[in-house]
C-alpha positions in Angstrom: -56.8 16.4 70.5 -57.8 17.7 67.4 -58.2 21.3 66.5 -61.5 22.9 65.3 -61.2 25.5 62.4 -63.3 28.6 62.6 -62.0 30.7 59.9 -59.0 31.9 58.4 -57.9 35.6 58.8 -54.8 38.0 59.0 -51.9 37.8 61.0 -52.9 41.6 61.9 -56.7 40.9 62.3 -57.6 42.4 65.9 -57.7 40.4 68.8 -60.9 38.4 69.8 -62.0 38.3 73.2 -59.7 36.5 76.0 -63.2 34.9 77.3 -64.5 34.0 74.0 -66.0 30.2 73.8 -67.2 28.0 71.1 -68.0 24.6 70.4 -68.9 22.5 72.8 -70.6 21.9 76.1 -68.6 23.6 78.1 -68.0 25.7 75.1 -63.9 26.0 74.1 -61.9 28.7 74.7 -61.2 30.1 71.2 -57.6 31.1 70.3 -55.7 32.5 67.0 -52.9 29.9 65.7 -50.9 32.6 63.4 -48.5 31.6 60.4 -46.8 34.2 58.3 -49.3 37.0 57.6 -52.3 34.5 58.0 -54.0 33.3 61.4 -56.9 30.8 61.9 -59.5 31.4 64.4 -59.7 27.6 66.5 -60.3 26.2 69.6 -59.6 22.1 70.5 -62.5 20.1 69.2 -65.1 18.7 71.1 -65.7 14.5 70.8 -69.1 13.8 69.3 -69.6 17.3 68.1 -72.8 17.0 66.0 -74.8 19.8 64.2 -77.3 20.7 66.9 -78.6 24.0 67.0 -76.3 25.2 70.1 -73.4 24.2 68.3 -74.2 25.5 65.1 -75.0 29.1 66.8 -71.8 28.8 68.4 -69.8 28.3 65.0 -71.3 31.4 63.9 -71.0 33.4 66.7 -67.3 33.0 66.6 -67.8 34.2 63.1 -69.6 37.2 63.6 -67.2 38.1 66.4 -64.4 37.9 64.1 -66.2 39.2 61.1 -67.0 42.5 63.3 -62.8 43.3 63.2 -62.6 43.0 59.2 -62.2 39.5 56.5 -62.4 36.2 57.5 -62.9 33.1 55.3 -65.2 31.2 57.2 -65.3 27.6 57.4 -68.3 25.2 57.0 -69.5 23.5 60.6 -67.3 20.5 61.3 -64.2 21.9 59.9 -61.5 19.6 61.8 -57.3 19.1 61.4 -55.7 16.6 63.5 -54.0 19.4 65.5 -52.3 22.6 65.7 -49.6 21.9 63.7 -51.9 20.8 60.6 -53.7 24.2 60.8 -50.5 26.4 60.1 -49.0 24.1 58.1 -52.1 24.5 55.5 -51.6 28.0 56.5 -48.1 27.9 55.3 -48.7 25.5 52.0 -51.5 27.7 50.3 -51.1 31.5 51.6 -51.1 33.0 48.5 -54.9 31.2 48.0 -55.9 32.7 51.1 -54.0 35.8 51.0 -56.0 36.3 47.4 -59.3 35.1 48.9 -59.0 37.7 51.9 -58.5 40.4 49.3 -61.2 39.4 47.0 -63.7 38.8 49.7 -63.1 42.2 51.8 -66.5 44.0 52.3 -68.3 41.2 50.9 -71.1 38.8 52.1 -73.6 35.9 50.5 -77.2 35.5 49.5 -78.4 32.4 48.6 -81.0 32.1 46.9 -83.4 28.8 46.5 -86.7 28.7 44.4 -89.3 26.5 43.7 -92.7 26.3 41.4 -96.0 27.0 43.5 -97.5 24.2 41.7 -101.2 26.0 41.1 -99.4 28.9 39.6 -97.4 26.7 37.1 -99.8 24.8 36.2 -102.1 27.8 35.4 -99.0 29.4 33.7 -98.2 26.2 31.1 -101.7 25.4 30.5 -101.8 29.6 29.2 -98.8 28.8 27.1 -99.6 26.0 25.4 -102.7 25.7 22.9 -101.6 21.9 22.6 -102.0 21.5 26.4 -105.5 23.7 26.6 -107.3 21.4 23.6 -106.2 18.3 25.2 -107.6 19.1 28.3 -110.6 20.6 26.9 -111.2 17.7 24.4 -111.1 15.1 27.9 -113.6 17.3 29.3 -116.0 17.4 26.7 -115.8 13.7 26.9 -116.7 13.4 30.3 -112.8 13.3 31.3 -111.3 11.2 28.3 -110.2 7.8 28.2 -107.3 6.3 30.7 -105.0 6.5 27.5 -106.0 10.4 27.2 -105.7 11.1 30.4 -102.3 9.5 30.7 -101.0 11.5 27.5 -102.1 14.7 29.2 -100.4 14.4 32.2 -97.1 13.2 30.7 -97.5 16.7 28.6 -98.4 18.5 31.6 -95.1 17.2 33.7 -93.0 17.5 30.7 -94.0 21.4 30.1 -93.4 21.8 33.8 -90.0 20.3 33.5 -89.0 22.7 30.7 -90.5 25.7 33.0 -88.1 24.9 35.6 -85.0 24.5 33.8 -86.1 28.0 32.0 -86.6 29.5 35.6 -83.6 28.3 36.8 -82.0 29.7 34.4 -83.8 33.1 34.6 -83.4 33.4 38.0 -79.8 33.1 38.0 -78.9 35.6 35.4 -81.6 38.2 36.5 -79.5 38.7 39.6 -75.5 38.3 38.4 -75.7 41.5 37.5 -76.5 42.7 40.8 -73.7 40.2 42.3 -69.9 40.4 42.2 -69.1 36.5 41.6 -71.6 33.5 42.1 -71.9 30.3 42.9 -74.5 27.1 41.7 -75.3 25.1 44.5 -75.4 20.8 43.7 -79.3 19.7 42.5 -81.1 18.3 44.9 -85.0 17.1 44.4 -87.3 20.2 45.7 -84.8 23.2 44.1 -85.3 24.2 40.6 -82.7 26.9 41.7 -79.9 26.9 44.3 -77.5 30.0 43.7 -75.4 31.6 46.2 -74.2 35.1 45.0 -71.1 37.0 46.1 -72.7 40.8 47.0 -70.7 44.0 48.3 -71.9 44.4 51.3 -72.6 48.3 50.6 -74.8 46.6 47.5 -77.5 44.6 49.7 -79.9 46.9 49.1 -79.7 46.8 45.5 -79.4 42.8 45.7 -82.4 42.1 47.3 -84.5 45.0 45.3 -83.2 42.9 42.2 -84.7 39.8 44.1 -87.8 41.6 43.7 -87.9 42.1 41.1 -87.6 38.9 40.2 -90.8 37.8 42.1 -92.7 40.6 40.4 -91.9 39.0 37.4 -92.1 35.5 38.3 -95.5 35.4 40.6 -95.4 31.6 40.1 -92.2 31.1 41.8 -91.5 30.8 45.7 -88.3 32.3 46.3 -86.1 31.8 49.4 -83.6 34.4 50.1 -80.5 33.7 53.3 -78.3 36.3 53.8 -76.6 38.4 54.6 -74.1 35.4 55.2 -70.6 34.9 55.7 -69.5 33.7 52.0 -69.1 30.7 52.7 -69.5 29.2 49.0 -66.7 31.2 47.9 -63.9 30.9 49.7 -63.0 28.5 47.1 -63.1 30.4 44.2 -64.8 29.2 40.9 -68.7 28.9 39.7 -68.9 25.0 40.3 -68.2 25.5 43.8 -71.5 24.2 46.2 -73.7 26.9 47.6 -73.8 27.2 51.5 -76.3 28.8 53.2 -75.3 28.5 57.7 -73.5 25.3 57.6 -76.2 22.8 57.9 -78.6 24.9 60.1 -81.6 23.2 58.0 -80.7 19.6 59.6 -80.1 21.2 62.9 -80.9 19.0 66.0 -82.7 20.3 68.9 
C-alpha cells in the first residue's frame, strides 16, 4: 500500500496523538516514520483519494496538529511514495535540505497574495493617464461615436494601456511588500491574476505584513487584492524565488 506524506519534521518533534486520523473515509491512523534526526508525519494512502473538501481539511488538520508542537515542512495534498521505505529513504538522501529548510522556516508562515484590476477603476485610471487615450475618445464622441476603424483603434489602445498597467502592478505589488517578508515566492501566470506572490512572513511579523497589504490597497484603489494566510509555507519548502505559490493545496477546486 502506498504511504501518504503529510510533512516532514524532527526526529525530536513531540508526539501526535495515538488516535489521530487523516485521509480517508474511514480516515487513517497517522503515524511518524523517523530517519536520522528527521521524521515524516504519514499514514497508508487511501485508493481514489481525490481533493474533496473532507479530505483536503483532513490534510490540514494533520498539519495544524503537528504545526502546534514546532516546524514542519508541509506537503502539498496528494503527496504519495510507494511505501514506507521510500519515505526514509528520501529522508536519508537529502537531510541536510530538510535539516536547512526546518531551520530556515522555524517561526515562519505564508501569505499569498493574488490581485486583479476592477475593470471600471482601470479603465477610469488609464483614460486619466493618457491624453492620447482621452482625445481619441472624445474625438469619437463628438462624431457621434466614430467610425468602425476609430472605434477599433481606440479599443486596441485601451487593452494595450491596460496591459502595461498590469505588468506595472504586478510589479508594484510585489516589491511594496518584500520588505515586509523574509523570502518570497512568484506563483506560475495563469489568465485572471496579474499577481500571484506567496511571501515567507515571521510569524511574530503578521501584523506588520498585512498592515503593508494595506497599504497597498490604499494606494492602489483600482486593484482587488486577495490575501490567504496565515498558511503553512508551503511554496517554500523548496527554496528559491521561481518556486510556485501555494495557497491550501487545491482547496479552490475542492469537490463537495
Amino acid at each position: 500500500m502506498s504511504t501518504y506524506v503529510y510533512g516532514i519534521t524532527a526526529a525530536s518533534h513531540p508526539s501526535l496523538p495515538e488516535d489521530m486520523g487523516g485521509v480517508g473515509d474511514p480516515a487513517r491512523p497517522v503515524r511518524v516514520l523517523k530517519e536520522g534526526e528527521l521524521a515524516a508525519v504519514v499514514s497508508d494512502a487511501p485508493e481514489n483519494l481525490r481533493p474533496k473538501r473532507r479530505e483536503l481539511l483532513a490534510h490540514q488538520n494533520v498539519l495544524a496538529e503537528a504545526g502546534g508542537g514546532g516546524v514542519v515542512l508541509p506537503m502539498r495534498f496528494g503527496s504519495l511514495a510507494p511505501d514506507d521505505d521510500a519515505v526514509t529513504g528520501v529522508l536519508a538522501e537529502r537531510a541536510d535540505h530538510y535539516q536547512e529548510r526546518l531551520r530556515t522556516l522555524d517561526g515562519k508562515v505564508e501569505y499569498n497574495v493574488k490581485a486583479t484590476h476592477d475593470e471600471q477603476a482601470v479603465l477610469h485610471r488609464v483614460m486619466s493617464e493618457n491624453p492620447e487615450l482621452r482625445a481619441l475618445a472624445e474625438a469619437n464622441r463628438e462624431a457621434g461615436g466614430g467610425t468602425y476603424e476609430q472605434r477599433l483603434q481606440l479599443g486596441e489602445m485601451v487593452a494595450a494601456a491596460v496591459k502595461a498597467r498590469e505588468s506595472e502592478d504586478s510589479v508594484d505589488v510585489q516589491h511594496t511588500l518584500e520588505p515586509a517578508a523574509a523570502a518570497v515566492s512568484v506563483g506560475p501566470e495563469s489568465t485572471g491574476w496579474l499577481a500571484n506572490v506567496s511571501f515567507l512572513v515571521e510569524r511574530d511579523s503578521s501584523e506588520t505584513f498585512l498592515a503593508a497589504v494595506e497599504q497597498v490597497r490604499k494606494g492602489h484603489p483600482h486593484l482587488d487584492l486577495r490575501v490567504n494566510g496565515p498558511l503553512p509555507p508551503y511554496s517554500f519548502v523548496e527554496p528559491g524565488p521561481a518556486e510556485p505559490a501555494g495557497s491550501t493545496a487545491g482547496t479552490d477546486s475542492a469537490e463537495e
